[in-house]
Structures are given as C-alpha cells and as structure tokens.
C-alpha positions as CSV (number, residue, x, y, z in Angstrom):
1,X,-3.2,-15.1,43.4
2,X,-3.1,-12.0,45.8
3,X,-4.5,-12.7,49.6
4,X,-7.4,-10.7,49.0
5,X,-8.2,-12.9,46.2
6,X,-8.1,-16.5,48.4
7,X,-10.1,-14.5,51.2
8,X,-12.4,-12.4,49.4
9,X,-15.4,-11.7,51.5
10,X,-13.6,-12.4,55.0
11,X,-12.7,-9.4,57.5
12,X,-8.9,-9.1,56.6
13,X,-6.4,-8.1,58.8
14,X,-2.6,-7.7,57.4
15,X,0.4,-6.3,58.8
16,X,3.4,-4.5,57.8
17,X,6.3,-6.6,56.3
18,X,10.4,-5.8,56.2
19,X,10.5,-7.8,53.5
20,X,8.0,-9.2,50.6
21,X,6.9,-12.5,51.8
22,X,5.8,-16.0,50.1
23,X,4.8,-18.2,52.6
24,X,4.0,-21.5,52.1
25,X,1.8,-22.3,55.4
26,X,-1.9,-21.8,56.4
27,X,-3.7,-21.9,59.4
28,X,-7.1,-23.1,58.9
29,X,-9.8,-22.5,61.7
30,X,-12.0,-25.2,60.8
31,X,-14.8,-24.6,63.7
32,X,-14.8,-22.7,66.7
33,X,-16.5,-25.1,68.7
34,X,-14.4,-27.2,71.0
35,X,-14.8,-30.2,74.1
36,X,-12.6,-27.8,76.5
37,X,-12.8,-24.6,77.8
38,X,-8.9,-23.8,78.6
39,X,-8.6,-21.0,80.4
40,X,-6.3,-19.2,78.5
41,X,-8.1,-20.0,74.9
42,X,-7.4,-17.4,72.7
43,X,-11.1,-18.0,70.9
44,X,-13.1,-17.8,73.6
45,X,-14.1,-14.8,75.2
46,X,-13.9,-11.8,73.7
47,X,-13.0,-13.7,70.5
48,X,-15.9,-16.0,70.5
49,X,-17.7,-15.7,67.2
50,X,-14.6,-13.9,65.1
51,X,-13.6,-17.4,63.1
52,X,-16.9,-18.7,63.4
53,X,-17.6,-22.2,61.8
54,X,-16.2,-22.9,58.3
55,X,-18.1,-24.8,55.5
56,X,-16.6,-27.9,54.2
57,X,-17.1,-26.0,50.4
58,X,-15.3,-23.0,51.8
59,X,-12.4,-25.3,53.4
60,X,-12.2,-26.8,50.2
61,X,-11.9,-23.4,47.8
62,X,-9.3,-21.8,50.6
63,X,-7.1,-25.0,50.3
64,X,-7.1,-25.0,46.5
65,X,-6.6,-20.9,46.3
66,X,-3.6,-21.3,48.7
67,X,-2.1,-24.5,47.3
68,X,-2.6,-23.4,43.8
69,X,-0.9,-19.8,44.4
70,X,2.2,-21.6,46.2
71,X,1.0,-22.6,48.8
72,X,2.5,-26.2,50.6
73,X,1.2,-27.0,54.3
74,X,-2.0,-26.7,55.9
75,X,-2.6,-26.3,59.8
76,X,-6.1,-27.4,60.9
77,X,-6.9,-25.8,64.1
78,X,-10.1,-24.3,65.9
79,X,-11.4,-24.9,68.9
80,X,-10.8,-28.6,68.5
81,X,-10.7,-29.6,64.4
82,X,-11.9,-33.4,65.2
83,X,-15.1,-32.4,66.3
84,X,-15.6,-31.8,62.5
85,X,-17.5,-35.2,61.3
86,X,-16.4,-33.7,57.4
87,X,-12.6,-33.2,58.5
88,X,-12.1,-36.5,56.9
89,X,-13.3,-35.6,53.4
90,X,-11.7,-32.2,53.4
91,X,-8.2,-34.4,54.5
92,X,-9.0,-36.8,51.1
93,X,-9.5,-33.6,49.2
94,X,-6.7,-31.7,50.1
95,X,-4.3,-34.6,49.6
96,X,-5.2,-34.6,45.9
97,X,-2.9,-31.5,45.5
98,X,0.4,-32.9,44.5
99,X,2.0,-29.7,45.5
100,X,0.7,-30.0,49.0
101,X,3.9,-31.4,51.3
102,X,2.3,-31.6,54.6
103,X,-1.4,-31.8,56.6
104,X,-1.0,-30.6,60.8
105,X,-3.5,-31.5,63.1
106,X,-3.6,-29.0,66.4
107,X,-5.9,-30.7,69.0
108,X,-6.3,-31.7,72.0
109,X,-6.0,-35.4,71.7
110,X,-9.6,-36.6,73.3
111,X,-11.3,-37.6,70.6
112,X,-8.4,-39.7,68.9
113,X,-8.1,-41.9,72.5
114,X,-11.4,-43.6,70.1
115,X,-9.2,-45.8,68.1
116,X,-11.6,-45.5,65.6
117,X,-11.5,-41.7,65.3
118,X,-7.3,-42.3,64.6
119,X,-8.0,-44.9,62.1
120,X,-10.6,-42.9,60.1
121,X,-8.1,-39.7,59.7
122,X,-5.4,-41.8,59.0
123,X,-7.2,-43.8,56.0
124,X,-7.7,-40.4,54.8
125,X,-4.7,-39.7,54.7
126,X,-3.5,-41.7,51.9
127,X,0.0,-39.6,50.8
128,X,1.0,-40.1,54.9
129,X,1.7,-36.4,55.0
130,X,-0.7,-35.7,58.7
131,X,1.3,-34.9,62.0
132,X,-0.2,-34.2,65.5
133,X,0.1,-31.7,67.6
134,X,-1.1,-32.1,70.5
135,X,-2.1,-29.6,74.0
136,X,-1.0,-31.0,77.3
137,X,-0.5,-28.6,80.1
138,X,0.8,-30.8,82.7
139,X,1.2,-34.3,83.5
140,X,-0.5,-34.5,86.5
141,X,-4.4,-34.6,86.1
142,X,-5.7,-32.3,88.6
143,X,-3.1,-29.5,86.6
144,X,-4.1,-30.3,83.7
145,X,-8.1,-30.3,84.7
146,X,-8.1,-27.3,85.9
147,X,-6.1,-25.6,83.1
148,X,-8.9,-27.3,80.6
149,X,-11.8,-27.0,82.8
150,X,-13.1,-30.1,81.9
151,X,-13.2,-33.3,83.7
152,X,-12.4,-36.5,82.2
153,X,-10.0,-35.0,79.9
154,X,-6.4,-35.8,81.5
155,X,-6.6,-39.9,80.3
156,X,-8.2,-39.4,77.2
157,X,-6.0,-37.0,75.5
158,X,-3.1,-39.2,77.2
159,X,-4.4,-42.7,75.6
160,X,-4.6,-40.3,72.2
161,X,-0.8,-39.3,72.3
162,X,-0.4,-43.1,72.7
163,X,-2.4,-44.2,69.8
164,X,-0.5,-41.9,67.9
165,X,2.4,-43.1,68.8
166,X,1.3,-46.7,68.1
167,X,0.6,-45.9,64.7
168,X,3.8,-44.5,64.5
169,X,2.8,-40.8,63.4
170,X,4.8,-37.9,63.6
171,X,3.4,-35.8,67.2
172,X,4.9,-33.0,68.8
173,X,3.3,-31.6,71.7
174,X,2.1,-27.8,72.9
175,X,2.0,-26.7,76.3
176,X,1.1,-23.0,77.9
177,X,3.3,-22.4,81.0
178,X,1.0,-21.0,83.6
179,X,0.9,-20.4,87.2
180,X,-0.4,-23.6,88.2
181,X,2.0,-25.6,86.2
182,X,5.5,-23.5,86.0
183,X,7.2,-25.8,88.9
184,X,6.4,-28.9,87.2
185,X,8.0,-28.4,84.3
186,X,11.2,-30.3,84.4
187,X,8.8,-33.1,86.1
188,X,6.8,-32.5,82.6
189,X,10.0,-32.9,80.5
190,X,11.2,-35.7,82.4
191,X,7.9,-37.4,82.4
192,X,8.1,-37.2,78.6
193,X,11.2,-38.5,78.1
194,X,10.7,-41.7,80.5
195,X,7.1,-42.2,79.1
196,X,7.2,-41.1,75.2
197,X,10.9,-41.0,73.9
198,X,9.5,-41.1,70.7
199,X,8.1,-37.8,71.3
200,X,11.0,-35.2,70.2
201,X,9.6,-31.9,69.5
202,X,7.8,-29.3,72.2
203,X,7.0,-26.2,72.1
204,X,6.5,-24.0,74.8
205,X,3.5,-20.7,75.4
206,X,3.7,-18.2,77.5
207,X,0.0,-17.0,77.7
208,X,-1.5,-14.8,74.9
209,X,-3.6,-12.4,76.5
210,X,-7.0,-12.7,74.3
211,X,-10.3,-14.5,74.8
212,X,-10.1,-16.8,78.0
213,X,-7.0,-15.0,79.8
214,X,-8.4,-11.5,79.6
215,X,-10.8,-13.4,81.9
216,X,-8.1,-15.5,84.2
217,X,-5.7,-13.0,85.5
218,X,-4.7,-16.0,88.3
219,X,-2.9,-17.9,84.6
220,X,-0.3,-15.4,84.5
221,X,3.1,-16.5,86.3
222,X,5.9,-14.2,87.3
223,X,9.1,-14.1,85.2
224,X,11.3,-14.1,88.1
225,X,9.5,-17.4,89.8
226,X,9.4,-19.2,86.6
227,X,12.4,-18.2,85.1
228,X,14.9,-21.0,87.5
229,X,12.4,-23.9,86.5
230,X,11.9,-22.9,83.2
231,X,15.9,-23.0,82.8
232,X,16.0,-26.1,84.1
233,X,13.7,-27.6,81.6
234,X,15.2,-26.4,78.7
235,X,18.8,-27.8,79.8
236,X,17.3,-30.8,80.3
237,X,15.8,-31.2,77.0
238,X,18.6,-29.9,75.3
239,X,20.7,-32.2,76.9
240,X,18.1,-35.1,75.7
241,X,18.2,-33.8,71.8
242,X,15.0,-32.2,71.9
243,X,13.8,-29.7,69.7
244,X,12.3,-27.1,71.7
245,X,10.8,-23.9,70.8
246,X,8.9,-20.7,71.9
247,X,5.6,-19.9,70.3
248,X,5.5,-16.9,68.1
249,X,2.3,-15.6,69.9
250,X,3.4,-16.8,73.4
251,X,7.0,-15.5,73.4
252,X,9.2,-14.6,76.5
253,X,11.6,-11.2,76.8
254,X,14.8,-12.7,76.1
255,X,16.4,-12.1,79.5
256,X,14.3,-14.5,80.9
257,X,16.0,-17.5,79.1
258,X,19.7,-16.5,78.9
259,X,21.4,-18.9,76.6
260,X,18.6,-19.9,74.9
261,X,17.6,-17.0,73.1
262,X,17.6,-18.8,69.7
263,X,14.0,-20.5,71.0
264,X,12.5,-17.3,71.0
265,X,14.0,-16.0,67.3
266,X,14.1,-19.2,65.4
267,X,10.2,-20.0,65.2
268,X,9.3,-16.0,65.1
269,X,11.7,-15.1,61.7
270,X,10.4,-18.6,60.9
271,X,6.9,-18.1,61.2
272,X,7.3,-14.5,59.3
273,X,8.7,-16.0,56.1
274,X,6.8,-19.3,56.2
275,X,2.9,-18.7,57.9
276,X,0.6,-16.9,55.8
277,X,-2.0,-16.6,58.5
278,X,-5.1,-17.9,60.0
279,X,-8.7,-18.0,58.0
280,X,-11.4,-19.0,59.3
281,X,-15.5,-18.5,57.8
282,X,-15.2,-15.1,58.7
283,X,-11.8,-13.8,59.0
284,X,-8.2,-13.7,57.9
285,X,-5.4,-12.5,59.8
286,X,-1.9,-12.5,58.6
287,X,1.0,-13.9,60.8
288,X,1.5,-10.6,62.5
289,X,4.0,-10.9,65.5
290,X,7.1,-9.5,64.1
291,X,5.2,-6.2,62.7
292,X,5.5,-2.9,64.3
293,X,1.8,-2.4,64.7
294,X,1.2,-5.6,66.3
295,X,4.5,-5.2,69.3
296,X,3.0,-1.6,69.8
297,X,-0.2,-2.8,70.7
298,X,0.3,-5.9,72.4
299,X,3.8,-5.5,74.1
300,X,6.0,-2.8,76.1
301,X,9.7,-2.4,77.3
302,X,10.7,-0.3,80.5
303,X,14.1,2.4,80.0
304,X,16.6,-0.4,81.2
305,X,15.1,-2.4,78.4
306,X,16.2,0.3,76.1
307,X,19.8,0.0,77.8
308,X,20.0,-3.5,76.5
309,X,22.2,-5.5,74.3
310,X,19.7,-7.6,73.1
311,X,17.2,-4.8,72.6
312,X,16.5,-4.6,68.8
313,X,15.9,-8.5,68.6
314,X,13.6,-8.7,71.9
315,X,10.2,-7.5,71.5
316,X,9.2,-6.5,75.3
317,X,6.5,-8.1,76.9
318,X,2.6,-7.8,77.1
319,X,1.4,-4.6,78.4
320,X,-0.7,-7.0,80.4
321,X,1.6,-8.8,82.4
322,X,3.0,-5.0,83.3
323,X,-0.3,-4.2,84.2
324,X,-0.3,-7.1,86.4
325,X,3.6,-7.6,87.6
326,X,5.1,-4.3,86.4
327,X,8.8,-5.7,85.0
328,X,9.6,-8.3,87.9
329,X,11.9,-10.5,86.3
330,X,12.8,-8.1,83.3
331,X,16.4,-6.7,83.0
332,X,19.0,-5.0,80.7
333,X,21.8,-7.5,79.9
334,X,24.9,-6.1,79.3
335,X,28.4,-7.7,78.2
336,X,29.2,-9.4,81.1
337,X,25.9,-10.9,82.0
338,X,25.4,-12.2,78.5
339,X,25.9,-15.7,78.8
340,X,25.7,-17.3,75.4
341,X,28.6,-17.5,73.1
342,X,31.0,-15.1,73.4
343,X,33.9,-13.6,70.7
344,X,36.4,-11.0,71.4
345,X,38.6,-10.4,67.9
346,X,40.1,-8.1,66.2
347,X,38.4,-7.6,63.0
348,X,41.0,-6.3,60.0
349,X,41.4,-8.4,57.3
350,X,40.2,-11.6,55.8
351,X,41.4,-14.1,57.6
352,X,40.1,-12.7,61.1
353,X,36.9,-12.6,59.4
354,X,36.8,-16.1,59.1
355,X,38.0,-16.8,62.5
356,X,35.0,-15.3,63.8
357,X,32.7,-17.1,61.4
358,X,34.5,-20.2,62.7
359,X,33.6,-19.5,66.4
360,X,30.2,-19.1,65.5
361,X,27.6,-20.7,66.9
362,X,24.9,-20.9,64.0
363,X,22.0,-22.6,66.2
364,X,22.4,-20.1,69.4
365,X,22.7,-16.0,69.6
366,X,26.0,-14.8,70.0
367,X,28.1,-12.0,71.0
368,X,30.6,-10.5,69.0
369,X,32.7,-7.9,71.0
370,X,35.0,-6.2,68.2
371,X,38.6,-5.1,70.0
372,X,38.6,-3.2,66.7
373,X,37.6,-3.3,62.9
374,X,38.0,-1.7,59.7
375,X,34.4,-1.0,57.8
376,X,34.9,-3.7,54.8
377,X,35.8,-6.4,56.7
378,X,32.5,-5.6,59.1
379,X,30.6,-5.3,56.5
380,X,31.4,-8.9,55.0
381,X,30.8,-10.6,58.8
382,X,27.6,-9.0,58.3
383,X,26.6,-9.8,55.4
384,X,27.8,-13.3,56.4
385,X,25.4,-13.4,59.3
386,X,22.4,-12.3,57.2
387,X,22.9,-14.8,54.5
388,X,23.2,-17.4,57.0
389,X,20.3,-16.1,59.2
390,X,22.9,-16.6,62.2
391,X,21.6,-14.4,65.4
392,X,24.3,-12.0,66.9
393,X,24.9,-8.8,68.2
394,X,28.1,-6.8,67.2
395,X,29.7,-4.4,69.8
396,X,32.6,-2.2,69.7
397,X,33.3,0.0,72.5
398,X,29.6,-0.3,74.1
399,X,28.0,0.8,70.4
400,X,25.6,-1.5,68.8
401,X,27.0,-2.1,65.3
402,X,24.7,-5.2,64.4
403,X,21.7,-5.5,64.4
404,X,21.3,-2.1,62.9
C-alpha cells in the first residue's frame, strides 16, 4: 500500500530518498494535548494545531494500513499519549496484528506514578510487546521544573520510571541537553546508574528549533561550554555498558563529540531505513533528517567546515544556533586531530585488505589513511564498508576517497 494510500486526506510532507526505503516504524501522534509545557516542545508554538487530536477509529485504520503494508512497530507519541482515556483499546487492537513486533510509549512518566494508570496499559498489553520511554531533563527538581514548566512534575514522573521498573518493563529514557542542565550531566549519568541500573539505554537531544524553542532562545547552550561535560558523560556511560545515542532531530556537528561520532550516524542511517514518519489527524511527515531539503533548511556549515575530514557525514548545525552563537565550538578536523581509530596501510593486494578490515572498528568511525593503493583492492575495502554499514573516511595524500 503506497504512503499516500495509509494517509489519504492528511497534509503530506515527504522527502527525498538515496535509496528506496521500507520501513517498518511509525510514529503515531495520538493527541496534541499534554500536562507540560517544555520549553523546548517541538508542538507547541508555532506547531500547535498541525497534528491536532487523532480519533481512536482513525488510530485504528492507520495501524492496520501500516501493519498490513509491512509495517512492524508503532511509536505513540504527542503531547503526552496517556492522557488518551482510549489509548488502552487502541493498545488491545493493535496487538491483534500478529505481524506487529513491538508497541513504544514516549511520555513523560506523570501519569503512570498512578499505579493504576501502569496496570491498565499493561493488561492491555497482552503479547508484552510495550516499552517506555520516558523525558527527564535533569535529576534535580528545580532543573527539571523549569525545563517543564510545571510544578509537581519532578516526583511524579520519577515514582513512574520506578513503577516501570517494578514491573520489570523495558524503559529507556530521553533527555534535551540545555543551558540550564549541560553541567549536570555526568551528575545525571551517574545518578542513573546508582539509582536505576536497570535503566541501560539514553538518548540524548540537542534542541530542535520548532514550536516552544523558537520562543526560548535562553534553551540553547554553547558547543564549546557543553562540549567538556558532555564528553565526560558519554565516557562515563560507555565505560558502564550503556547504550547511548543522539537523536536524529536533535543531532550535534560531529566535532563536538570526538570519538563518539558513531552516536550521531548510527540512529540517523537507522532512522532513514527503519521510521516511516509521524501521522497525526491532520498530517504526515516522513522521517526527513538525512534529505537534502530538510539540512538546507534547517542547518548550515561555515568554509572550515568545508575543509573537514568528516564533512560529507556531518550535516552542520541549525542556522539558529548560528544566528545566536555564530560557530563557537565548530571546527575542521583534520588527520591529526581525529581522535577515533586510526589505520595507516598500504593497500595493494588481498591480504592488506583484510588487515585493514581486521583493525576495524565496526561500532565507532574510523580513519583510514592509505600510504598507497591500487583501485581494485580500494574498491573491495569499500564495498566491504558499505555491506557492513561500517563508518570511515578513506584518505590518501589529503584527498577524500571514501565517502564519495
């Protein structure tokens, strides 16, 4: 069934792809309305009214439509999806699909601190396919208060990550690094850890500027005053086996986080094979952050970012953090800042071929630096790196042989 098809009388928005795409994930924004007013919320704003509030009849026809054209996860989202007193029914009738693998909940975690809230979605959930994920912005309450704008929140959507936890559901949680919470965040990671080990997965948002953050210039940090403590978070968590990623739509320029460049590509070539999009009652917009149009009008690059190793996998940054910073804490990186994995072979037959695959690292971007080649065996180290969607850059003699 075509996308037009599942969405037909919606305002649809698509992008431009590289490749064909088949993705097996939808983001469903149930209902605009929400018990916060975050202010960075990407609905609010100048956005308020473009998902508007979906019918549980329309909820239901968009999940079959998706599932039955291939479709295999669903993503409620909104505003906050457990407002919706219906969510439970459209849970039951979405788990009827066989071919439906999984069931995410985005949300801020208030309303499940009611143990009874919890126990209601989760006795919809016969099949045990729901996770959590849930928004916390900092673990200190007057942060995260202010962040949310709404008193009374901090404990509640604390005592929900625990009843999640006590029920022994899968939960991974979201946070927007912002001014007003940037130093904390190895206090945040550590707080996490000591508090809820069981908690494994995090992903990390630098602010999207729509809706709430158009209004909020004071969210915005500065790369180069984040950039230490942000470092220090992630080698922190990697140290603790967590899995940690960037947001597709709240990325960072990859010179910000040297050495951990893979948490910017993994979830955005992710996201671009596996999310359809986001439909809500009166709109559909593909997963657009990898296409031209969408880095043209949301992003920019200064002429050192052009002189940059890294520069066909790094998008830039938003034209509004220029507007407001210029490019403090942007810069080219070159061979010798890089400071990922480096390789420095010869590349002429086979078996040198298959050193380098061997020095790989498959989970982090690395830099191959080619003392010198012949085109076949080149050509099989790249192919290699395609098939095994491993992140490098190829040099020899300062050109940029990979990616082309």
């Amino acid at each position: 069934m075509k996308t037009t098809d599942i969405f037909k009388g919606k305002e649809i928005e698509t992008s431009s792809h590289e490749s064909q795409r088949t993705p097996k994930m939808l983001y469903i924004n149930i209902d605009e309305r929400c018990n916060e007013n975050c202010a960075f919320c990407v609905v609010k704003g100048e956005n308020r009214g473009k998902f508007g509030s979906m019918s549980k009849e329309e909820a239901k026809r968009i999940i079959k439509d998706f599932i039955n054209s291939g479709g295999r996860g669903i993503v409620f989202t909104g505003g906050e999806p457990t407002l919706r007193d219906d969510l439970l029914e459209i849970i039951e009738y979405a788990e009827q699909f066989k071919m439906l693998h999984s069931i995410s909940i985005i949300t801020n975690g208030t309303r499940i601190s009611d143990e009874k809230c919890l126990k209601s979605i989760i006795s919809a959930d016969k099949r045990n396919i729901i996770n959590f994920c849930i928004s916390l912005h900092s673990h200190k309450e007057k942060i995260s208060e202010l962040l949310t704008r709404t008193k009374g929140t901090f404990k509640r959507t604390i005592t929900g990550i625990e009843n999640i936890i006590e029920k022994g559901i899968k939960l991974s949680i979201y946070q927007v690094i912002t001014s007003k919470n940037y130093q904390d965040l190895l206090g945040f990671a550590k707080f996490l850890n000591k508090n809820y080990p069981e908690i494994k997965d995090i992903t990390f948002a630098y602010p999207f500027p729509q809706g709430n953050a158009l209004l909020n210039d004071w969210i915005f940090a500065k790369l180069s005053s984040l950039r230490p403590y942000f470092l220090k978070a992630l080698k922190f968590l990697s140290k603790e086996g967590y899995r940690v990623n960037i947001a597709s739509c709240g990325q960072f320029p990859l010179c910000t986080i040297p050495g951990f460049e893979e948490k910017v590509l993994d979830p955005l070539f992710w996201s671009e094979e596996n999310i359809s999009g986001v439909v809500g009652e009166k709109s559909f917009h593909e997963f657009e952050m990898v296409s031209k149009e969408w880095v043209d009008q949301y992003k920019n690059k200064s002429q050192e970012c052009k002189k940059c190793i890294l520069n066909k996998y790094c998008q830039g940054f938003w034209k509004k953090y220029i507007e407001l910073f210029g490019f403090d804490g942007i810069w080219s990186v070159n061979q010798k800042s890089f400071q990922g994995n480096k390789i420095k072979p010869f590349l002429k037959n086979d078996r040198q071929v298959q050193e380098i695959i061997n020095k790989l690292k498959e989970d982090k971007l690395n830099l191959i630096i080619l003392i010198d080649f012949i085109e076949n065996c080149l050509k099989k180290l790249i192919d290699y790196l395609i098939s095994r969607r491993v992140f490098a850059v190829i040099i020899y003699k300062n050109r940029i042989l990979y990616p082309f």
